[in-house]
N, CA and C atoms of all chains as a GROMACS GRO file, in nm:
protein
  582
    1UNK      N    1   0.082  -0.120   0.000
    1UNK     CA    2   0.000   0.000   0.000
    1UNK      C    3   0.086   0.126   0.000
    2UNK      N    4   0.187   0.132   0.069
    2UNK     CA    5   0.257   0.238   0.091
    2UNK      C    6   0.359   0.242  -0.016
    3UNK      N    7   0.413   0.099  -0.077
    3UNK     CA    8   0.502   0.121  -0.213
    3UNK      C    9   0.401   0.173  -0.287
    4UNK      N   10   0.273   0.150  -0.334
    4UNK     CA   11   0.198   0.184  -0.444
    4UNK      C   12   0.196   0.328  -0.428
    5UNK      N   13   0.200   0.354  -0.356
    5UNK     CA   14   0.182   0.539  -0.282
    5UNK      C   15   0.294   0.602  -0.343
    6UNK      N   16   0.414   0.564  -0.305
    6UNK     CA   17   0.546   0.583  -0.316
    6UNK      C   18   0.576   0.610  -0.514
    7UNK      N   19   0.566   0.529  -0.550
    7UNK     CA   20   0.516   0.458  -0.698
    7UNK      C   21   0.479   0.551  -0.804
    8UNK      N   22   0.338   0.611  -0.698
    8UNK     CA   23   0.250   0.729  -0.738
    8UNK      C   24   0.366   0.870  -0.791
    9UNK      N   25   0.358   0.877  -0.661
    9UNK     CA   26   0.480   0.983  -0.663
    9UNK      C   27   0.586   1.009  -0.728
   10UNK      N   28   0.646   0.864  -0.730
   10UNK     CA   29   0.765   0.895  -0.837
   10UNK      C   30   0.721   0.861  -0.952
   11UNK      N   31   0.589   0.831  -1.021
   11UNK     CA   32   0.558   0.863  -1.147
   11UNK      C   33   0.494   1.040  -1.166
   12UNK      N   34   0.426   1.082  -1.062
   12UNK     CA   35   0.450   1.231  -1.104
   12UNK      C   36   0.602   1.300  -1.074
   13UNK      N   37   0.663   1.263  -1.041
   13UNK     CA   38   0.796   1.328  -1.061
   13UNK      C   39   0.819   1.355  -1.199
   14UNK      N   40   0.813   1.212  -1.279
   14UNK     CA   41   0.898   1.213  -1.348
   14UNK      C   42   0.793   1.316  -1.460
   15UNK      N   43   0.664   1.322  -1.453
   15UNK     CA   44   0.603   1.412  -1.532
   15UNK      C   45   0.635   1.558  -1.468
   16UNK      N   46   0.650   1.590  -1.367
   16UNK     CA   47   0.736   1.712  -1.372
   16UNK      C   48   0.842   1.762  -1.484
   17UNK      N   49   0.943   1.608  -1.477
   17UNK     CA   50   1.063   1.641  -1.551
   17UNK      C   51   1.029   1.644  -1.722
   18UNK      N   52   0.886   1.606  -1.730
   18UNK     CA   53   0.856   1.615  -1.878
   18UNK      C   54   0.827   1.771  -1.866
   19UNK      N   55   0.741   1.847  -1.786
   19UNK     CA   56   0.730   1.975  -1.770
   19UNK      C   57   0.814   2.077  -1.831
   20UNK      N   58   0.967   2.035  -1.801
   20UNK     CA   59   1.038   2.118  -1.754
   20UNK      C   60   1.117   2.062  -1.938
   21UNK      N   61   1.086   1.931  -2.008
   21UNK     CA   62   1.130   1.926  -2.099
   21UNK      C   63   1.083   2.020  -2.222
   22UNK      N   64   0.919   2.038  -2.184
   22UNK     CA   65   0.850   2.091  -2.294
   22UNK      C   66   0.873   2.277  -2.265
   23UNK      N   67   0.894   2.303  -2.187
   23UNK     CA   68   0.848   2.468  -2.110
   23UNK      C   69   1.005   2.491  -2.074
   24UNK      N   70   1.151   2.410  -2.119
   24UNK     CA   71   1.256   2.497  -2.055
   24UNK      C   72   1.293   2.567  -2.186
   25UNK      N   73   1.338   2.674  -2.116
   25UNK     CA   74   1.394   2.773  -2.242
   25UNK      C   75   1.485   2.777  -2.299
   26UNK      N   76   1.574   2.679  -2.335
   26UNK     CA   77   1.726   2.654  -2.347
   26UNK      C   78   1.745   2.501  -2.380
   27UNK      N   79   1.826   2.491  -2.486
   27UNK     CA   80   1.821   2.350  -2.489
   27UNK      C   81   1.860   2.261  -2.344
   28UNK      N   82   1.958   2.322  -2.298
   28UNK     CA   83   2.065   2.243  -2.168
   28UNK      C   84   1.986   2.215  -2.042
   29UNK      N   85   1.872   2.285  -2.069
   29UNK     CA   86   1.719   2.284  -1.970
   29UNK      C   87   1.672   2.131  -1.981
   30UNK      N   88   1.636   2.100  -2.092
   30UNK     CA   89   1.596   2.005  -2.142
   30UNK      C   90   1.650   1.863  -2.194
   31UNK      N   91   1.804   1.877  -2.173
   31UNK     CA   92   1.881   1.762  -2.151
   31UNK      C   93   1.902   1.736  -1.990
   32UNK      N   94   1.903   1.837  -1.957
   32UNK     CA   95   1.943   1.837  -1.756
   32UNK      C   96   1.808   1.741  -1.732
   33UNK      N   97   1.678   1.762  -1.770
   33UNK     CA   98   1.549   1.708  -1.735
   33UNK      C   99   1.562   1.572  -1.774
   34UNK      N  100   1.609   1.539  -1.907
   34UNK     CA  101   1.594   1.381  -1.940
   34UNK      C  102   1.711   1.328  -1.924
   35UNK      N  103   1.790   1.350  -1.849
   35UNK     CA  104   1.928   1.288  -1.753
   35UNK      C  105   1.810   1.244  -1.616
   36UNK      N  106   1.768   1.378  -1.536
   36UNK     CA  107   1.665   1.333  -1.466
   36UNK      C  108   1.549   1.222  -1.452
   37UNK      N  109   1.516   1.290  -1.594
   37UNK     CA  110   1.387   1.155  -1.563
   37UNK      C  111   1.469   1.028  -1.599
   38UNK      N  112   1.596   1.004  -1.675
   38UNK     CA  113   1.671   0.856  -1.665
   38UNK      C  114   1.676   0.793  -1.541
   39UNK      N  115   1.685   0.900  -1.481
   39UNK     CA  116   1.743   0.844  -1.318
   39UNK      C  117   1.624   0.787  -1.216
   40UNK      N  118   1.520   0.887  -1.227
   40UNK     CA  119   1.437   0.835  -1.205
   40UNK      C  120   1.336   0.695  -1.194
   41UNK      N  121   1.384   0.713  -1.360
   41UNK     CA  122   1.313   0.538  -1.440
   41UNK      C  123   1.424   0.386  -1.343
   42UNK      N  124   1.537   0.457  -1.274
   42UNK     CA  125   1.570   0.362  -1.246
   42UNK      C  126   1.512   0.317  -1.108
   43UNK      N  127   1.460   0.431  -1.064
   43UNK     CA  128   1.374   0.406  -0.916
   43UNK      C  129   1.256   0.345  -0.934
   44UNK      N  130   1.230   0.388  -1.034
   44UNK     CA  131   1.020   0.324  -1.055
   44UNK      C  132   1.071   0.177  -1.071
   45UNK      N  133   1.150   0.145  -1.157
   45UNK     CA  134   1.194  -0.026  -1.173
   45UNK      C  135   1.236  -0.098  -1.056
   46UNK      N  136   1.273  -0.006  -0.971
   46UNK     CA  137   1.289  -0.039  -0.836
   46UNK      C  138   1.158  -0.090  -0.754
   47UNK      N  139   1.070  -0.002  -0.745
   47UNK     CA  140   0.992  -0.030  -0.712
   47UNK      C  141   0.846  -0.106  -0.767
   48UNK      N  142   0.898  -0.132  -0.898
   48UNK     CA  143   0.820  -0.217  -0.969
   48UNK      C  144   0.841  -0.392  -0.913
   49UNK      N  145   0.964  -0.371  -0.897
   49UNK     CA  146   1.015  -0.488  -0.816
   49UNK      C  147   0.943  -0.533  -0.704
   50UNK      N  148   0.964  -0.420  -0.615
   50UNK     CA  149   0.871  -0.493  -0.488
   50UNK      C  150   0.768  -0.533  -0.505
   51UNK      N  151   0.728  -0.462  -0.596
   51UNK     CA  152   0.540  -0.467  -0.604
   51UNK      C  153   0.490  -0.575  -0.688
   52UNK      N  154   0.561  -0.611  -0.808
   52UNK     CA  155   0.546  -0.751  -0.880
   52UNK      C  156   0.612  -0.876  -0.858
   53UNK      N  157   0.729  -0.856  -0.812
   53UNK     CA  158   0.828  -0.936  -0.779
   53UNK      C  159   0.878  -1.005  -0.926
   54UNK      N  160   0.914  -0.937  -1.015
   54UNK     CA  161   0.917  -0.972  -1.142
   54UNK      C  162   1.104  -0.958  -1.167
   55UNK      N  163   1.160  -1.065  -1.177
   55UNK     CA  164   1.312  -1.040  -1.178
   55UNK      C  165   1.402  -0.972  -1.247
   56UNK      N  166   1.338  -0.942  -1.374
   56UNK     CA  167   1.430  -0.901  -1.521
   56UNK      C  168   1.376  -0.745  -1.513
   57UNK      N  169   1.304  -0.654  -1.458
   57UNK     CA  170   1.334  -0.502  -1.414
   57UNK      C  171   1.432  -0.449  -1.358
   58UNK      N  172   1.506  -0.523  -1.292
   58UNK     CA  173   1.608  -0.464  -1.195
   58UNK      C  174   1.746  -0.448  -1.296
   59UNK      N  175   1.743  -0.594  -1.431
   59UNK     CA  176   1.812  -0.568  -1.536
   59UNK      C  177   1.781  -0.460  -1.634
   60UNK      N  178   1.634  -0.449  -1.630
   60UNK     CA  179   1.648  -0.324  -1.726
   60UNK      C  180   1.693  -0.249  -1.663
   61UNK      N  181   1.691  -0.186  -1.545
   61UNK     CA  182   1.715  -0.066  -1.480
   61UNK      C  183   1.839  -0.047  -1.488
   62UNK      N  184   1.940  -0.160  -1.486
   62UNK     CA  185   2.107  -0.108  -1.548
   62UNK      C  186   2.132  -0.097  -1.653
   63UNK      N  187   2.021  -0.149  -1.745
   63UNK     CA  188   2.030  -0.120  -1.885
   63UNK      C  189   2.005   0.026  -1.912
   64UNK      N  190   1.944   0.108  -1.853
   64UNK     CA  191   1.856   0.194  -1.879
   64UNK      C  192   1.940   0.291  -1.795
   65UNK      N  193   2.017   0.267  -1.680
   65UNK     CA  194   2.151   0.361  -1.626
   65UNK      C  195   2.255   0.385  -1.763
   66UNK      N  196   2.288   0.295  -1.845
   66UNK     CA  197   2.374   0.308  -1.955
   66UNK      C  198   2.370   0.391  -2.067
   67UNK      N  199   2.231   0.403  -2.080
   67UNK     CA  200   2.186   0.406  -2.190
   67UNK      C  201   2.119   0.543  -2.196
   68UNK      N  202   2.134   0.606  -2.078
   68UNK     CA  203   2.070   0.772  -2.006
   68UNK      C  204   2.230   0.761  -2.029
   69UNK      N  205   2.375   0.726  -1.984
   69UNK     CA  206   2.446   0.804  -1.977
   69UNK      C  207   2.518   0.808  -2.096
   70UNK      N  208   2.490   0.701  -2.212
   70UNK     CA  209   2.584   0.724  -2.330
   70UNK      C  210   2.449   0.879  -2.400
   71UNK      N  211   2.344   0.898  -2.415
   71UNK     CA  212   2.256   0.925  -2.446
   71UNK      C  213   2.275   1.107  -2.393
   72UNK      N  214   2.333   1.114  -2.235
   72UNK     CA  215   2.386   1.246  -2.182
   72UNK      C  216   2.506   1.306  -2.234
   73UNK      N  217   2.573   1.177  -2.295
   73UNK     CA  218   2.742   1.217  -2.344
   73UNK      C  219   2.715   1.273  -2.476
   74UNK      N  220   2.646   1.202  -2.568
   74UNK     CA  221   2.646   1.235  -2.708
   74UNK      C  222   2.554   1.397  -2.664
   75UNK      N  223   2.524   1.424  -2.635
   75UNK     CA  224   2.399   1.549  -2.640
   75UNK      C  225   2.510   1.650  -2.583
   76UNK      N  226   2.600   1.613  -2.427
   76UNK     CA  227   2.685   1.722  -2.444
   76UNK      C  228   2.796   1.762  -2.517
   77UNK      N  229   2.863   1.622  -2.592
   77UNK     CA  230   2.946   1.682  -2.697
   77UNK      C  231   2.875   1.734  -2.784
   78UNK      N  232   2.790   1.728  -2.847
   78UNK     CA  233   2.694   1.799  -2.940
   78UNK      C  234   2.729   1.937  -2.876
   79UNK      N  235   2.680   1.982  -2.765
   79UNK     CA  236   2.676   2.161  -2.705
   79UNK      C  237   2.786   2.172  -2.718
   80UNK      N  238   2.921   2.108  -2.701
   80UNK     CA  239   3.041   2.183  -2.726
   80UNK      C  240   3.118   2.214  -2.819
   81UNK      N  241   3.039   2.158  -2.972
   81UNK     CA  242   3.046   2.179  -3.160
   81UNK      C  243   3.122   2.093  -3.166
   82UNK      N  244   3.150   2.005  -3.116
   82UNK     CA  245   3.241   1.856  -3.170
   82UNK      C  246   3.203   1.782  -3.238
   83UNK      N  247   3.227   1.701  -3.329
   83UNK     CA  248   3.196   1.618  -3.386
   83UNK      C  249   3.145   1.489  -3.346
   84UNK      N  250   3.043   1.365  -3.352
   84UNK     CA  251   3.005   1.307  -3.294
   84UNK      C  252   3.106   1.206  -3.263
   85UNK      N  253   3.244   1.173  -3.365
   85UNK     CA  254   3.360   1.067  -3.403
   85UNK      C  255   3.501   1.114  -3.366
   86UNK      N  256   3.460   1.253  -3.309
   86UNK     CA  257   3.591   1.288  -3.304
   86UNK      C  258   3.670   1.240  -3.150
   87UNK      N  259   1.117  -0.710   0.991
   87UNK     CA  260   1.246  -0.657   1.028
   87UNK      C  261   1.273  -0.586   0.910
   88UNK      N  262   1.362  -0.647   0.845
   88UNK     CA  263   1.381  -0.576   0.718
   88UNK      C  264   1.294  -0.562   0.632
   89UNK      N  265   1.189  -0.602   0.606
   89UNK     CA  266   1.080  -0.509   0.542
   89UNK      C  267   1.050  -0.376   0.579
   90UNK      N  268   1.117  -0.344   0.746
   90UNK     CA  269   1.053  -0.214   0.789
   90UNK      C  270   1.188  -0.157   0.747
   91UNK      N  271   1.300  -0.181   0.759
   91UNK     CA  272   1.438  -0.109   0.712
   91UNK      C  273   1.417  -0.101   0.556
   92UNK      N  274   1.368  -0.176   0.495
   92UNK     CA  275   1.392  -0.122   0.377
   92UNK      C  276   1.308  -0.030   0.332
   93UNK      N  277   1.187  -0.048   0.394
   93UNK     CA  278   1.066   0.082   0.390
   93UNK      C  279   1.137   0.208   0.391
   94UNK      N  280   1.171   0.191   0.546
   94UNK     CA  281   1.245   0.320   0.548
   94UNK      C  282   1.364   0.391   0.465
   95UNK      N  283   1.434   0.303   0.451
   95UNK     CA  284   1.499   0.348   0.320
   95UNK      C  285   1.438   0.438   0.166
   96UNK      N  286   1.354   0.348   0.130
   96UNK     CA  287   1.251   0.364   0.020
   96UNK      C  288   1.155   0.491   0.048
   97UNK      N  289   1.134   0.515   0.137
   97UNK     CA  290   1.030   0.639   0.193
   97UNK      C  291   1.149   0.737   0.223
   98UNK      N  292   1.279   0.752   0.258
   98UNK     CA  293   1.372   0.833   0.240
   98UNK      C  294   1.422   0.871   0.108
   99UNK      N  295   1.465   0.752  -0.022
   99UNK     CA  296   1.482   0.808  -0.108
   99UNK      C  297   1.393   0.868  -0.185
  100UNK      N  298   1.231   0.835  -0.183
  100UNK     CA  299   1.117   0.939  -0.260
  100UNK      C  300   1.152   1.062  -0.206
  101UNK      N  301   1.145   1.086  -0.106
  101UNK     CA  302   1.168   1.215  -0.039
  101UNK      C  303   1.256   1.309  -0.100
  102UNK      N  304   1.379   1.281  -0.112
  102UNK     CA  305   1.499   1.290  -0.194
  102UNK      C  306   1.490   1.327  -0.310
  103UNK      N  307   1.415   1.220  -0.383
  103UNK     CA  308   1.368   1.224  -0.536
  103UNK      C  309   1.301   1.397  -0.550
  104UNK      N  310   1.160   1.384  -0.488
  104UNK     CA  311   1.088   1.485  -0.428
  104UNK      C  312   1.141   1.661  -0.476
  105UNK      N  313   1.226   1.584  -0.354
  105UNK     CA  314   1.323   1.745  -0.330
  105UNK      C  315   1.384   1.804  -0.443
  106UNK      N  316   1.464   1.687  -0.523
  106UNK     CA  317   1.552   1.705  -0.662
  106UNK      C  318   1.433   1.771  -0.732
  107UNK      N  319   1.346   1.715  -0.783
  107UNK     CA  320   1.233   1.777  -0.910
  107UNK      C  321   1.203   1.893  -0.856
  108UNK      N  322   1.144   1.938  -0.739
  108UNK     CA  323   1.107   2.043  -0.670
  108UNK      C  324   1.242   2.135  -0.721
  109UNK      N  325   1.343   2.112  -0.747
  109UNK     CA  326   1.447   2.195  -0.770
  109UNK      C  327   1.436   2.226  -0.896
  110UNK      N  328   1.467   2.138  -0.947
  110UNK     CA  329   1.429   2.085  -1.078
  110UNK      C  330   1.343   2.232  -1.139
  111UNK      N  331   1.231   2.220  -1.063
  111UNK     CA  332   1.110   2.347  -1.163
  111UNK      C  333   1.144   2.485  -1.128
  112UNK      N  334   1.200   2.466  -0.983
  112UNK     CA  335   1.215   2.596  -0.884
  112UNK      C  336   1.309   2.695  -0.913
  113UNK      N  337   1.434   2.649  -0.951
  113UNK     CA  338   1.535   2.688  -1.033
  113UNK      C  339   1.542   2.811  -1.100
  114UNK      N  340   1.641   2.933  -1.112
  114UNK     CA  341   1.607   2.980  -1.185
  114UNK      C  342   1.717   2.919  -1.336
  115UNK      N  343   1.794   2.865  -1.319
  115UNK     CA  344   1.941   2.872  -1.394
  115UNK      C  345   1.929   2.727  -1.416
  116UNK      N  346   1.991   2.708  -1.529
  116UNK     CA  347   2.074   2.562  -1.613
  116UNK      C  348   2.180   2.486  -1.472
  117UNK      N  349   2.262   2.606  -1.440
  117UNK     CA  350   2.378   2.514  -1.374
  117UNK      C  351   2.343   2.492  -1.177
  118UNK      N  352   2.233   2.604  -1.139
  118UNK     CA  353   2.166   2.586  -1.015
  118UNK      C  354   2.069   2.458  -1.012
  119UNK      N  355   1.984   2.438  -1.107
  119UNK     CA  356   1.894   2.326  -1.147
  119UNK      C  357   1.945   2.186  -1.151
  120UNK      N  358   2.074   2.191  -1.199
  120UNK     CA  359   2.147   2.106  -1.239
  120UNK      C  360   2.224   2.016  -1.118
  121UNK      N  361   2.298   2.144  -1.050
  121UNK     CA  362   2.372   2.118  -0.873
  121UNK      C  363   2.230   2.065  -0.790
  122UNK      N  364   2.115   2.086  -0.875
  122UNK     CA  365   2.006   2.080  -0.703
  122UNK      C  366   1.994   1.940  -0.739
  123UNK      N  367   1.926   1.952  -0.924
  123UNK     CA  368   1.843   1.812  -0.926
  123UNK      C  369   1.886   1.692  -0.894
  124UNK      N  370   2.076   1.674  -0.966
  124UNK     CA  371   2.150   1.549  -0.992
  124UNK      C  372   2.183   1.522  -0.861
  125UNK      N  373   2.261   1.603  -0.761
  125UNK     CA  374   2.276   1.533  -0.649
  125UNK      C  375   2.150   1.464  -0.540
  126UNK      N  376   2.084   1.564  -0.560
  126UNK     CA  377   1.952   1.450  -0.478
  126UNK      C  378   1.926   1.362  -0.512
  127UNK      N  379   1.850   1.359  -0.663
  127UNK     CA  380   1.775   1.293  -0.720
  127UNK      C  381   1.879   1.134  -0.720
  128UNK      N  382   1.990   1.144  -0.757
  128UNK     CA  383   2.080   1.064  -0.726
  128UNK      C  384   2.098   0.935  -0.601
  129UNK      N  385   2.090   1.027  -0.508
  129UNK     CA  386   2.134   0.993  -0.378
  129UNK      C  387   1.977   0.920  -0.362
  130UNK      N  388   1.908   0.960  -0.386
  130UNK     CA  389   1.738   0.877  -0.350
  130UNK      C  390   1.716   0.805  -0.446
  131UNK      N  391   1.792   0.781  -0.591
  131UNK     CA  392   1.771   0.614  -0.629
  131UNK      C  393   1.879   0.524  -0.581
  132UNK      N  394   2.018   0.624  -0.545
  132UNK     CA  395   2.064   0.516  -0.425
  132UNK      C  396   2.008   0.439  -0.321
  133UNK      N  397   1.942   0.544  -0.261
  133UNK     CA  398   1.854   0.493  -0.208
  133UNK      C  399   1.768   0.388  -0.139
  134UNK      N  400   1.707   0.442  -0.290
  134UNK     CA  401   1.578   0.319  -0.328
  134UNK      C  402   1.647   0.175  -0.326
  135UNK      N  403   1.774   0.178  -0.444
  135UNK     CA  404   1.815   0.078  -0.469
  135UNK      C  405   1.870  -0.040  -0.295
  136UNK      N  406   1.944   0.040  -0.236
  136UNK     CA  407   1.968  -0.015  -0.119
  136UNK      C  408   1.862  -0.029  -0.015
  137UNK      N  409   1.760   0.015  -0.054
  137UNK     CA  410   1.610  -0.049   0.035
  137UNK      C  411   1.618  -0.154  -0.002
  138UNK      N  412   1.600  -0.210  -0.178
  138UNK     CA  413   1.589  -0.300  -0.251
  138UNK      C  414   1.672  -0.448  -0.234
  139UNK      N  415   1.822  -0.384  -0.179
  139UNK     CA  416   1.917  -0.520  -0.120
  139UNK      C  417   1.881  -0.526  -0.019
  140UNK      N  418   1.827  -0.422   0.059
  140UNK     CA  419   1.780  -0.482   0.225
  140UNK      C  420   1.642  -0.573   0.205
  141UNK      N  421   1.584  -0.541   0.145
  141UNK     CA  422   1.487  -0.675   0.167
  141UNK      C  423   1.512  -0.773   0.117
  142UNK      N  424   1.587  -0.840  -0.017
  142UNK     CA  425   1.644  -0.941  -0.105
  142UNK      C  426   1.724  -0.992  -0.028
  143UNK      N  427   1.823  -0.941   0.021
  143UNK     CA  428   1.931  -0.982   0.088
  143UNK      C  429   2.047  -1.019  -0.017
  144UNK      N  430   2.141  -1.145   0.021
  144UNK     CA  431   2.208  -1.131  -0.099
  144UNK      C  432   2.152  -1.274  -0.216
  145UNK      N  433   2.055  -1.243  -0.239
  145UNK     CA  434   2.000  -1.357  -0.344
  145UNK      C  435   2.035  -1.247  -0.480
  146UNK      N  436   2.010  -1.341  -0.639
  146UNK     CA  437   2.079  -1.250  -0.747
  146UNK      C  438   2.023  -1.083  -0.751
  147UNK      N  439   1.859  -1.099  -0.728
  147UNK     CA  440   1.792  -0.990  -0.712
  147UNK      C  441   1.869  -0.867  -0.660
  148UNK      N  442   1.901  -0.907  -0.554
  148UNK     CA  443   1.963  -0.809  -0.438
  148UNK      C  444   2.093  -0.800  -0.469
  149UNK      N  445   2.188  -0.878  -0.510
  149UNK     CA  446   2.327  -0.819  -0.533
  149UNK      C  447   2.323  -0.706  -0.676
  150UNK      N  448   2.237  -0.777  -0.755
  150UNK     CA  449   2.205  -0.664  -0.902
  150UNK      C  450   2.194  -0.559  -0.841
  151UNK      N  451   2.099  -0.542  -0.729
  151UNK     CA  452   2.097  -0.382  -0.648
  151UNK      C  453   2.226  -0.330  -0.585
  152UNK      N  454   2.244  -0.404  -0.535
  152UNK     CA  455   2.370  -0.378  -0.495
  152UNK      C  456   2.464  -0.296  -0.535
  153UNK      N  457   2.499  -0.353  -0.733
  153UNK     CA  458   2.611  -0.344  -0.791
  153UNK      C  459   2.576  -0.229  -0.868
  154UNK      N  460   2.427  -0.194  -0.889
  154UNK     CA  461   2.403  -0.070  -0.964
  154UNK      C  462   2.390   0.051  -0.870
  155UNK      N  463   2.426  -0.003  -0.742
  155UNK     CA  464   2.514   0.130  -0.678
  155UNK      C  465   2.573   0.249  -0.708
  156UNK      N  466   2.705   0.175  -0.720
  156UNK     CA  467   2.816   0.257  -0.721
  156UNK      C  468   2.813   0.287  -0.932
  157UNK      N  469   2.702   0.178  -0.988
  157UNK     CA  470   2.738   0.251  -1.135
  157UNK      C  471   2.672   0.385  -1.156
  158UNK      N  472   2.588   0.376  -1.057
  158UNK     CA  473   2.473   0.500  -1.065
  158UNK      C  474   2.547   0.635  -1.046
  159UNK      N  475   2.630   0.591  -0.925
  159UNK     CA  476   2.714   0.722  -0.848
  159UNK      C  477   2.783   0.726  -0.997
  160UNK      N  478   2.908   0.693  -1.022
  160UNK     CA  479   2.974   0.738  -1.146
  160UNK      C  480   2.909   0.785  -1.248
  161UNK      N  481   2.819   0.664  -1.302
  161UNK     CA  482   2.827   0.751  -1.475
  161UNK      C  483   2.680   0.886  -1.440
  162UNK      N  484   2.633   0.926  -1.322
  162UNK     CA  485   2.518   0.996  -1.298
  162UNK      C  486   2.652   1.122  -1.307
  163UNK      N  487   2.725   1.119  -1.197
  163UNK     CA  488   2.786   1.230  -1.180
  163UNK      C  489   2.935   1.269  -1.277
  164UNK      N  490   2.942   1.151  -1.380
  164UNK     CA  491   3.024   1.184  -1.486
  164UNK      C  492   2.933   1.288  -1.574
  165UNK      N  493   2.820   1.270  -1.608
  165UNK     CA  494   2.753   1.284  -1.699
  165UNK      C  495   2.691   1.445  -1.680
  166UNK      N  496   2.658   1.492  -1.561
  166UNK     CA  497   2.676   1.599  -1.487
  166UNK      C  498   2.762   1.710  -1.516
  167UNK      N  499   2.864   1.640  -1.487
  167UNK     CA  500   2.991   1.708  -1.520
  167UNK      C  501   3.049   1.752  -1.686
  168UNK      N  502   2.977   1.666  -1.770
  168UNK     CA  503   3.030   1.686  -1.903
  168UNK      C  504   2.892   1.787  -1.949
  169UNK      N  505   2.750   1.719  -1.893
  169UNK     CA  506   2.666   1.861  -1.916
  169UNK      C  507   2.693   2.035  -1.926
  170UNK      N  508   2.725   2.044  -1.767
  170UNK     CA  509   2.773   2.163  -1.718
  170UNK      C  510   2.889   2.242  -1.832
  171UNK      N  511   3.017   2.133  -1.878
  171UNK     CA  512   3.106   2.178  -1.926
  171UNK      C  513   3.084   2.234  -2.078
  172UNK      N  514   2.969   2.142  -2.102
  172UNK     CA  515   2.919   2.115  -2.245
  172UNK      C  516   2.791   2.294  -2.285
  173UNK      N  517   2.733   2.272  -2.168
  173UNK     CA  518   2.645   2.422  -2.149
  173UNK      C  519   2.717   2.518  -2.163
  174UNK      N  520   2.816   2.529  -2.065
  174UNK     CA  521   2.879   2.660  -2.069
  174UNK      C  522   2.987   2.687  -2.189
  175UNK      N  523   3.087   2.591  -2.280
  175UNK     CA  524   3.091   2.598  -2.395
  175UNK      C  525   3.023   2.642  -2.546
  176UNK      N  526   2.861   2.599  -2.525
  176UNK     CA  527   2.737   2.661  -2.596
  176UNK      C  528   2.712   2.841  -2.601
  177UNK      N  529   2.759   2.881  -2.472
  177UNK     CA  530   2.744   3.000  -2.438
  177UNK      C  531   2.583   3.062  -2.355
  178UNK      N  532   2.579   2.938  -2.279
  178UNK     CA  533   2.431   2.974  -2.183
  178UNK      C  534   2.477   3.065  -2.122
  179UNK      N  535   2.384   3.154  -2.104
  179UNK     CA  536   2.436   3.272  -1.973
  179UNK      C  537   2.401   3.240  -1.832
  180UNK      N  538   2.480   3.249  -1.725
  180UNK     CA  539   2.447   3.176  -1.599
  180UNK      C  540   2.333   3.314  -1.552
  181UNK      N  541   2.247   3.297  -1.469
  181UNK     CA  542   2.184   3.408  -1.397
  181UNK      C  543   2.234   3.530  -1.345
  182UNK      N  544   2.145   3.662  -1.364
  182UNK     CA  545   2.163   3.748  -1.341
  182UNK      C  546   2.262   3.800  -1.214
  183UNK      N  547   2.197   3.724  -1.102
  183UNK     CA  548   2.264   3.742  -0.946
  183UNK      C  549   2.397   3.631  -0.907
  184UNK      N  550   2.455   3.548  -1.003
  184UNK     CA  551   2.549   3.504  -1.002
  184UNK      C  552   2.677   3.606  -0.935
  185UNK      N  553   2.746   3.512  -0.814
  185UNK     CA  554   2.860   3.593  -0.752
  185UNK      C  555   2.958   3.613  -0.845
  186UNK      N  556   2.977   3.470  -0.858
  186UNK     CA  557   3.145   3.464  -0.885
  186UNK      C  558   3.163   3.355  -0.986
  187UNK      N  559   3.247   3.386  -1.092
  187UNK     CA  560   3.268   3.257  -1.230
  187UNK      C  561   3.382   3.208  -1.225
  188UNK      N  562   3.427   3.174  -1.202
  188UNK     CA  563   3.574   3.082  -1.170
  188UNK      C  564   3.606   3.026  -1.343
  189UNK      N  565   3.529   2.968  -1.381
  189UNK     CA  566   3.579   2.884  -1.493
  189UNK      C  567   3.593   2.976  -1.628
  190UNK      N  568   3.560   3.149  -1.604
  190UNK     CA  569   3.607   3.191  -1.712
  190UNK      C  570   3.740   3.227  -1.730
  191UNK      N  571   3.821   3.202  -1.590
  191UNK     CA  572   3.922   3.291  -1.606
  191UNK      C  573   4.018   3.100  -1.648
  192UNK      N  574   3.937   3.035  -1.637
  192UNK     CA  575   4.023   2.870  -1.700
  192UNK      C  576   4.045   2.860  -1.820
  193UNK      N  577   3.964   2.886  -1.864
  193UNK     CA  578   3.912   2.880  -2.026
  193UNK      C  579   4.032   2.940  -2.079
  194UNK      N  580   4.088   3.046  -2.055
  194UNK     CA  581   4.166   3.103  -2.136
  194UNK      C  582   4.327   3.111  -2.081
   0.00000   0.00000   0.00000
């Protein structure tokens, strides 16, 4: 009862961080937010866990740590005019 | 027992989470938003995750929590760090009431 609560919450979080994707004024607004909500997604899988007891979430959730941070790298070399190979 | 330790854990890192987004909107600046959201928000899927080995214990479930620990800490706060560097290269302007810039006098 109290994970489902919990659950709640950190699924409106992460629609905050969509908020702040659609309404920031700056691109770097809007990469800072979906670094965020990556991080996030790794908590809800967390707690998807307790609540289903389903084993292979906890693997996505390191999948999904990787994949926010190759995903943060390419976007900030992009802001600093580099090339994607260089 | 540890259902109630890991509760508590888990009801500490939402909190955490919480706080980060609350920053997150509250913010006026790229690199204030940035210092508020990543370190909380961080530290409360640490968190979460170590609620997650406290109730598992060490069965595979729970060591997977375990080990996405410390990957979280690194590539969260690598990634942080190349943001920030990557913004201010772009030429974002930091906020109006900003003290002090340290990294312009690096740059050159």
């Amino acid at each position: 009862m109290i994970i489902s609560i919990l659950l709640y919450i950190l699924i409106g979080l992460s629609f905050c961080c969509f908020f702040r994707v659609v309404f920031g004024p700056s691109i770097a607004d809007r990469m800072v937010a979906i670094d965020i909500f990556g991080i996030l997604v790794v908590g809800i899988c967390g707690l998807l866990v307790l609540i289903t007891g389903r084993l292979f979430l906890i693997d996505i959730a390191i999948a999904w740590i990787l994949l926010s941070f190759i995903g943060t790298i390419t976007l900030a070399k992009y802001l600093t005019g580099k090339k994607l190979d260089e | 027992m540890s259902d109630m330790i890991s509760l508590i854990f888990i009801t500490i890192g939402v909190v955490f989470d919480l706080f980060g987004c609350i920053g997150l909107i509250r913010l006026p600046d790229v690199y204030n938003r940035l210092q508020a959201a990543t370190k909380s928000v961080t530290l409360g899927t640490c968190s979460i995750l170590f609620g997650l080995f406290i109730k598992y214990g060490f069965s595979a479930i729970g060591m997977k929590a375990l080990i996405a620990i410390p990957l979280l800490f690194f590539v969260s706060t690598v990634a942080a760090h190349a943001l920030v560097q990557g913004s201010y290269k772009f030429g974002i302007k930091l906020w109006g009431k900003t003290v002090i810039d340290d990294y312009k006098d690096v740059k050159k």
